[in-house]
C-alpha positions as CSV (number, residue, x, y, z in Angstrom):
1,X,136.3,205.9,-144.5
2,X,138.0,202.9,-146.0
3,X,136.9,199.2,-144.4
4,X,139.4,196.4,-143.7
5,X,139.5,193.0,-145.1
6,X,140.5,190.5,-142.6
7,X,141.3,186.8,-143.4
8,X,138.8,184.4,-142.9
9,X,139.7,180.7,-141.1
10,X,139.7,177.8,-143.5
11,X,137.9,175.6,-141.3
12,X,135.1,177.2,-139.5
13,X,135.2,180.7,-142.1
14,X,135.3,183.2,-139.1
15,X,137.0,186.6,-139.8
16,X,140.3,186.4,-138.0
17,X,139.4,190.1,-136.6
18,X,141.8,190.8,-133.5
19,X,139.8,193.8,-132.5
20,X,136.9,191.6,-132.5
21,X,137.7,188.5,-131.0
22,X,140.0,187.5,-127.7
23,X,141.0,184.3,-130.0
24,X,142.2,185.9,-132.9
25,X,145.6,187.4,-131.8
26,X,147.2,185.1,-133.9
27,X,146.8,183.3,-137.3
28,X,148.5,180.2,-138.0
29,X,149.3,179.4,-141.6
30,X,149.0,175.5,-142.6
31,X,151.2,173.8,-144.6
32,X,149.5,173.7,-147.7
33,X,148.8,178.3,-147.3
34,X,145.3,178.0,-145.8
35,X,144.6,180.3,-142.3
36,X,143.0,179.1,-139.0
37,X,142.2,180.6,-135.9
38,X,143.9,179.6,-132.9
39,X,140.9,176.6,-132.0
40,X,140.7,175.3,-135.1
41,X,144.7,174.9,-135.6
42,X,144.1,173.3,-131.9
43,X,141.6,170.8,-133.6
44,X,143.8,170.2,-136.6
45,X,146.6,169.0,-134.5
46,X,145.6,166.8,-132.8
47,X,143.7,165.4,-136.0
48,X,147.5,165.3,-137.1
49,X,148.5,163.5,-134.2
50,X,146.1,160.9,-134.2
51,X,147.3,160.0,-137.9
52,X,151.3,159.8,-137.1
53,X,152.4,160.3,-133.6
54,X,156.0,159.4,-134.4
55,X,156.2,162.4,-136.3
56,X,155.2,164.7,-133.1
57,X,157.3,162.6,-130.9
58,X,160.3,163.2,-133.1
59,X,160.0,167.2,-133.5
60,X,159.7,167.2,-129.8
61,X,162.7,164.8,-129.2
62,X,161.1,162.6,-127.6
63,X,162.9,159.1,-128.3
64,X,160.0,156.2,-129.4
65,X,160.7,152.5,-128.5
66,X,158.8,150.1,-130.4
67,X,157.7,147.1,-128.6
68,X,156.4,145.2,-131.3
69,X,157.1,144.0,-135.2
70,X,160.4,143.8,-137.0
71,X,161.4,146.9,-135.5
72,X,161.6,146.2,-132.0
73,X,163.5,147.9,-129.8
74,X,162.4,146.2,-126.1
């Protein structure tokens, strides 16, 4: 009988077992190579988002009008 090995999330180090868990049908792979389940990937969005909205806005194609400073667009 041989035992499987499943990844473990980098963020709260649960095995990423699919037979296990109803959350673990998918892994998503950061950008730096780590693994995290689907609520921690949740988490570490919106983390992301919080730090540089733009960003989000612009892979979504979501046009951003800046109200303020040199750039101004209203």
């Amino acid at each position: 009988m041989t035992r499987k090995t499943y990844p473990i999330c980098h963020f709260c180090e649960h095995p990423l077992n699919p037979n296990a868990e109803d959350d673990c049908d998918r892994v998503f792979v950061l950008p730096n190579g780590e693994l995290c389940c689907p609520p921690c990937f949740k988490d570490y969005l919106l983390n992301e988002l919080d730090k540089n909205m733009d960003l989000f806005a612009d892979a979504l194609g979501i046009p951003v009008l800046y109200t303020e400073g040199p750039h101004a667009d209203i």
